[in-house]
C-alpha positions in Angstrom: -2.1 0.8 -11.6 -0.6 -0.4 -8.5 3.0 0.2 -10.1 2.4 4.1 -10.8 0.8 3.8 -7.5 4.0 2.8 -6.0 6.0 5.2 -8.1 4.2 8.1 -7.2 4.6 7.1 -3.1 8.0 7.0 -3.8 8.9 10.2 -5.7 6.9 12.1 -3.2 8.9 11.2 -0.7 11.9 11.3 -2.1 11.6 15.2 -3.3 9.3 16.1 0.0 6.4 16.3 -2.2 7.3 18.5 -4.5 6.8 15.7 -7.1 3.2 13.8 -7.1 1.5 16.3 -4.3 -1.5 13.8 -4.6 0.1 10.7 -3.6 -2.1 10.5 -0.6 -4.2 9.2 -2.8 -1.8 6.0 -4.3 -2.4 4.6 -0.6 -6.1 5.2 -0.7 -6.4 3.2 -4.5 -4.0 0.8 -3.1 -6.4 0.0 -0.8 -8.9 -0.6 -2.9 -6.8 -2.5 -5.5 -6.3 -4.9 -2.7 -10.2 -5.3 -1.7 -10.9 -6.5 -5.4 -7.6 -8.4 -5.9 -8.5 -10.6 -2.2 -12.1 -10.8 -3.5 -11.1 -12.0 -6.7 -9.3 -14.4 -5.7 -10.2 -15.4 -2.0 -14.3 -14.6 -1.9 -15.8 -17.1 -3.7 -13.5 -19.9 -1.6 -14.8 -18.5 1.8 -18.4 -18.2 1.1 -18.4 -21.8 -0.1 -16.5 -22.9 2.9 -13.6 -24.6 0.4 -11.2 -22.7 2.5 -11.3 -21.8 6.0 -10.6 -17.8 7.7 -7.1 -19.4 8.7 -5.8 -20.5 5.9 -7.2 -17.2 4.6 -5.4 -15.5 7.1 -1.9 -17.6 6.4 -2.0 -16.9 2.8 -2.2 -13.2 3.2 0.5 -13.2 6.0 2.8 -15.4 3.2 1.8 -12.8 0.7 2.4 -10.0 3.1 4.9 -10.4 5.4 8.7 -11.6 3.8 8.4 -7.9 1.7 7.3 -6.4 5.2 9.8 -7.7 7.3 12.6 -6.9 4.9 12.1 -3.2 4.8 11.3 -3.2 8.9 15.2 -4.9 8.8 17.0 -2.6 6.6 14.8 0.0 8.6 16.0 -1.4 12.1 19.4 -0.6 11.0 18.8 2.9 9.6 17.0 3.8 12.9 20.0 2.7 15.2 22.3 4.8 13.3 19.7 7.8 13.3 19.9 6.9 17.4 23.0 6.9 17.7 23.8 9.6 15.6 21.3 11.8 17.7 18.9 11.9 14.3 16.3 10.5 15.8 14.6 11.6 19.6 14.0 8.2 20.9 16.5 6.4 23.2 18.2 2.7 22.7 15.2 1.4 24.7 12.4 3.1 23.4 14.2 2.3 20.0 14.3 -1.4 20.7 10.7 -1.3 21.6 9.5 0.0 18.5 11.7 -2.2 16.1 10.5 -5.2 18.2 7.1 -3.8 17.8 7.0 -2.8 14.2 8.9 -6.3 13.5 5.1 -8.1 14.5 3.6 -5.0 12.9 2.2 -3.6 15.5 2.2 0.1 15.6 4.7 2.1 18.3 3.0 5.2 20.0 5.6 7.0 21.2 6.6 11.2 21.6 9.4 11.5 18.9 11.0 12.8 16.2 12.6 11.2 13.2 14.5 12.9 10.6 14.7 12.0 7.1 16.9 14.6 4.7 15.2 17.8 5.5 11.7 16.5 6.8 11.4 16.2 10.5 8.8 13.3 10.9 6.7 13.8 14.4 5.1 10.1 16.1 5.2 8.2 13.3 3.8 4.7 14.0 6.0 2.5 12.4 10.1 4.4 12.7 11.3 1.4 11.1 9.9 2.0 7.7 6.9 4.5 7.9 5.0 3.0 4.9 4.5 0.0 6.7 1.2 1.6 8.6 -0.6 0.8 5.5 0.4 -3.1 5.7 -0.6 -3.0 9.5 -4.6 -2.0 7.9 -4.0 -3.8 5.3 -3.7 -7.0 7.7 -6.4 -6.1 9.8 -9.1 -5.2 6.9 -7.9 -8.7 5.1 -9.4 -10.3 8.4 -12.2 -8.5 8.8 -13.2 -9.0 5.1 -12.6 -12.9 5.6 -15.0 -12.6 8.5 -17.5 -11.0 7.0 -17.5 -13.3 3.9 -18.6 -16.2 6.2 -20.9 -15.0 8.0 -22.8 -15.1 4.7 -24.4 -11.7 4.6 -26.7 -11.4 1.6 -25.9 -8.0 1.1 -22.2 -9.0 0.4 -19.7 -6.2 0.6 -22.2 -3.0 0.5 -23.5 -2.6 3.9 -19.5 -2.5 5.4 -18.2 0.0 2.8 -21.0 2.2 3.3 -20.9 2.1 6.7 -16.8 2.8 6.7 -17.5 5.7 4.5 -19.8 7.6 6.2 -17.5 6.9 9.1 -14.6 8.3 7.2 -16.7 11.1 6.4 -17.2 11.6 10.4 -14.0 11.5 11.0 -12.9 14.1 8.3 -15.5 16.2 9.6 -14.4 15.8 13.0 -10.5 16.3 13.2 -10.2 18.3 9.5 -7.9 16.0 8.4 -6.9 14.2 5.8 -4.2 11.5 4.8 -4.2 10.3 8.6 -3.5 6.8 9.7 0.3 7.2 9.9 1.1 9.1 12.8 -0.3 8.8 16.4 -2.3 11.8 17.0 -4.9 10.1 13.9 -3.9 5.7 13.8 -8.2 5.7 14.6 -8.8 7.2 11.4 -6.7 4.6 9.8 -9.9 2.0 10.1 -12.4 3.4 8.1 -9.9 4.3 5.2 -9.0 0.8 5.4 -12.0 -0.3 5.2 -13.7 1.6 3.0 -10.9 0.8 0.1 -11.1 -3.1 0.7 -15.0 -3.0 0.2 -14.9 -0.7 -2.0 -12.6 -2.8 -4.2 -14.7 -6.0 -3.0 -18.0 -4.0 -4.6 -16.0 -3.4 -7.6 -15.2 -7.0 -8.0 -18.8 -8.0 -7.5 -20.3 -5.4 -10.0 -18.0 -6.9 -12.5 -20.6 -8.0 -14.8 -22.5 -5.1 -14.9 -19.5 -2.2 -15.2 -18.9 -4.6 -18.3 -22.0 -4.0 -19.6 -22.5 -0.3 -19.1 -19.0 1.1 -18.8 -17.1 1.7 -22.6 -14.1 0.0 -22.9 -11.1 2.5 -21.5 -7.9 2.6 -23.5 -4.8 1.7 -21.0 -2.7 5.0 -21.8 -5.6 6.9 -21.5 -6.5 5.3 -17.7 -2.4 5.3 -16.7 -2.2 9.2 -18.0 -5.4 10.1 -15.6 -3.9 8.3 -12.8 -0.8 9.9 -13.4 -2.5 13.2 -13.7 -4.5 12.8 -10.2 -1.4 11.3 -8.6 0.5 14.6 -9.5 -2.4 16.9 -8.6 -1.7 18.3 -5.1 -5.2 18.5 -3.0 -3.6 21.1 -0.7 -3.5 24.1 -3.9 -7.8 24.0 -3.4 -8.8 25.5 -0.3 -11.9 23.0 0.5 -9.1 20.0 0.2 -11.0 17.4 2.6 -13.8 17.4 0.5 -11.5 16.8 -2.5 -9.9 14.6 -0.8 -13.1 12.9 0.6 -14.5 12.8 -3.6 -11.3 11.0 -4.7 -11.4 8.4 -2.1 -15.0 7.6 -2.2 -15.7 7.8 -5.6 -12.7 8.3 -7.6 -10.2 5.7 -6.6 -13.4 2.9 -6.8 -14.5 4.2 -10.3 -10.5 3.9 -11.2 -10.6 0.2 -10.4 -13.9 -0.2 -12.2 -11.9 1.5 -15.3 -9.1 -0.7 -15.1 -11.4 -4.0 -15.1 -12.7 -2.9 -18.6 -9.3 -1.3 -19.9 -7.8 -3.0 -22.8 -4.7 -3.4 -25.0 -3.4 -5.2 -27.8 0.4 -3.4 -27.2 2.2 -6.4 -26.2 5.1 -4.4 -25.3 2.8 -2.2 -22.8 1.1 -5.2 -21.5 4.8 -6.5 -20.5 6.2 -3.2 -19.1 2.8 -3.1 -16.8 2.9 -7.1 -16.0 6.9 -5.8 -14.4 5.5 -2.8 -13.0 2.2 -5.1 -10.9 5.1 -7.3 -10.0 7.7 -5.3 -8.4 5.1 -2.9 -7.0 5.1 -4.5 -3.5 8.8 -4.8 -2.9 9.0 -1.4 -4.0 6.7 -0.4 -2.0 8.3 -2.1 1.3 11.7 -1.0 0.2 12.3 2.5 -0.7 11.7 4.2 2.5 14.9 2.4 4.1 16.9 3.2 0.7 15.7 7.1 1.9 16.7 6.4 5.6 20.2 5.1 4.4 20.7 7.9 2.0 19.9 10.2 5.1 22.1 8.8 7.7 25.1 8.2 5.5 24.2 12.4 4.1 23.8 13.7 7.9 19.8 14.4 6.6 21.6 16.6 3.3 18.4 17.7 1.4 17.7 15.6 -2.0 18.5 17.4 -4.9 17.4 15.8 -8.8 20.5 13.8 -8.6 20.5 12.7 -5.6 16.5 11.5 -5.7 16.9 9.6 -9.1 20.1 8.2 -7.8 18.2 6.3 -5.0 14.9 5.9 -7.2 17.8 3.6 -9.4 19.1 1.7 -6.5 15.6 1.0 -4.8 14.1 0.1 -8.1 16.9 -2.5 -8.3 17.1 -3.3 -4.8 13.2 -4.2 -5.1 13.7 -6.2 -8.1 16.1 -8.2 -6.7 14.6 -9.1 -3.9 11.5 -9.6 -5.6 13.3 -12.2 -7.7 15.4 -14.1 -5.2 13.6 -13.7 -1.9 10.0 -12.7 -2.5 8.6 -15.1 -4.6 11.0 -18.6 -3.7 10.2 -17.5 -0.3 6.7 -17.3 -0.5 6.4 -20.5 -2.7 8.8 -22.4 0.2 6.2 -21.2 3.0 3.2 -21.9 0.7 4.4 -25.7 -0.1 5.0 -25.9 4.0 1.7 -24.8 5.7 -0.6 -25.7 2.2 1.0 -28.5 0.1 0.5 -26.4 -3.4 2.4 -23.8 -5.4 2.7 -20.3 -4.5 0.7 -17.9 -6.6 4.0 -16.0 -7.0 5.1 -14.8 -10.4 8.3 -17.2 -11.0 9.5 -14.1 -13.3 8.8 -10.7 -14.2 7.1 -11.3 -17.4 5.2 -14.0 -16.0 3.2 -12.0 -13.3 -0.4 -11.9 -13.6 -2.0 -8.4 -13.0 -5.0 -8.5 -11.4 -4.0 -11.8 -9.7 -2.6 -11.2 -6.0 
């Protein structure tokens, strides 16, 4: 799931949308993906105190941060020739303070435009690599999830995700929009849809036992095709969007998760195709924006045609696996062995990754 999730983000930016119109919504289920995958594997360590909110915090930067801070470089570089080229509003200096910025991901607030191919890109928070505003929530949720775990609260992860939902709802209500968190004008609404996702995912994971008892077992194809399906769905055809919009993040991207922990196969050839695809879903993630930005800047902003999209879906799918191979995981097994002692959870190869398993 988080593979097609990654996928979809990519082919609707690399055809401006015209492809999976409901990729809003891959952001929103990664999210949540990632509240069940931390609780999975981090919860029951810091309510028993076996490990500490720092080390938390370290192992999620390790996990995190070499995929991160490779896009933000090959973005660094695509932004300085957008600069100089006069494809992007910002000047050398403001430029410099947003790569140096973006490169501790913090987000840059600044009155700009970026160009990308035929999409002109108003005050996005992260220049450098725009997907990377998820990451920056991503980080911040992680904490604030480790923080809650400790303080012990019986009520687990229920009380935060329905508070952060009805303060998504607020928000929705308040601005009429939708898919916000990326640009200036709408970073505050990217808290509660942070938040929400992680515990949602986090009640996901903690309902385990009884979605296994009540929920039938859901065929893998059958889940992928009605991911697919929603992912391709574009929200803006209905004219009451934000409450579709609204459905599908607080109730259809959880009970997605839910599906997948009860979805089964005995295809071993499936199981191996979506073992690659929850491997190399991160470094795709990080890495296909800057593939677009290069592909821009060496174009002078041409639009994408067929050819020219699958020719840099190709080289970012490669790109990503390669670096996913030779810099991702030894990486994050080096810095793990450094700051911990132990192994890295890292998937050694492609086969051997562990869906489910962050």
């Amino acid at each position: 799931m988080r593979g097609i999730a990654a996928l979809a983000v990519m082919a609707s930016h690399y055809t401006s949308h015209r492809l999976f119109g409901g990729a809003v919504l891959a952001v929103d289920l990664l999210f949540c993906l990632g509240g069940f995958s931390i609780a999975l594997s981090y919860q029951a360590r810091l309510y028993s105190g076996a490990m500490s909110a720092r080390d938390f915090f370290f192992k999620r930067l390790i996990r995190l941060y070499p995929m991160f801070q490779l896009g933000i470089a090959l973005g660094a570089f695509c932004l300085a020739g957008k600069v100089a080229l006069g494809q992007c509003s910002l000047n050398s200096s403001s430029a410099l303070n947003a790569v140096l910025l973006n490169a501790f991901d913090l987000p840059y607030f600044g009155n700009y435009t970026l160009q990308v191919g035929a999409d002109v890109l108003p005050d996005r928070l992260f220049p450098t690599n725009v997907p990377s505003w998820s990451l920056f929530f991503q980080l911040i949720t992680n904490a604030v999830f480790a923080l809650w775990v400790l303080r012990r609260w019986k009520s687990g992860p229920v009380v935060p995700a329905l508070l952060s939902g009805a303060m998504l709802v607020a928000y929705v209500a308040a601005t009429h929009q939708t898919n916000f968190g990326w640009e200036a004008n709408y970073f505050f609404g990217g808290f509660p849809r942070a938040l929400f996702g992680v515990f949602a995912g986090a009640c996901v994971y903690l309902g385990l036992g009884a979605i296994g008892r009540r929920m039938p077992v859901v065929p893998v194809p059958l889940l992928l095709l009605l991911l697919v399906a929603l992912l391709c769905y574009n929200p803006h055809w209905l004219r009451f969007n934000g409450v579709y919009w609204l459905a599908m993040t607080l109730m259809g991207m959880p009970l997605l998760v839910a599906a997948g922990t009860v979805a089964r196969t005995q295809n071993a050839a499936l199981r191996a195709a979506l073992a690659y695809l929850g491997w190399i879903s991160y470094p795709l993630y990080c890495l296909h924006f800057p593939v677009l930005m290069a592909y821009s800047l060496a174009t002078n902003n041409a639009p994408l045609g067929a050819a020219d999209a699958l020719a840099c879906a190709v080289l970012a799918l490669a790109l990503a696996h390669l670096a996913a191979r030779f810099v991702d995981a030894p990486l994050r097994a080096r810095l793990t062995r450094a700051a911990f002692g132990e192994a890295s959870d890292a998937a050694p190869a492609p086969l051997a990754a562990r869906p489910g398993r962050d």
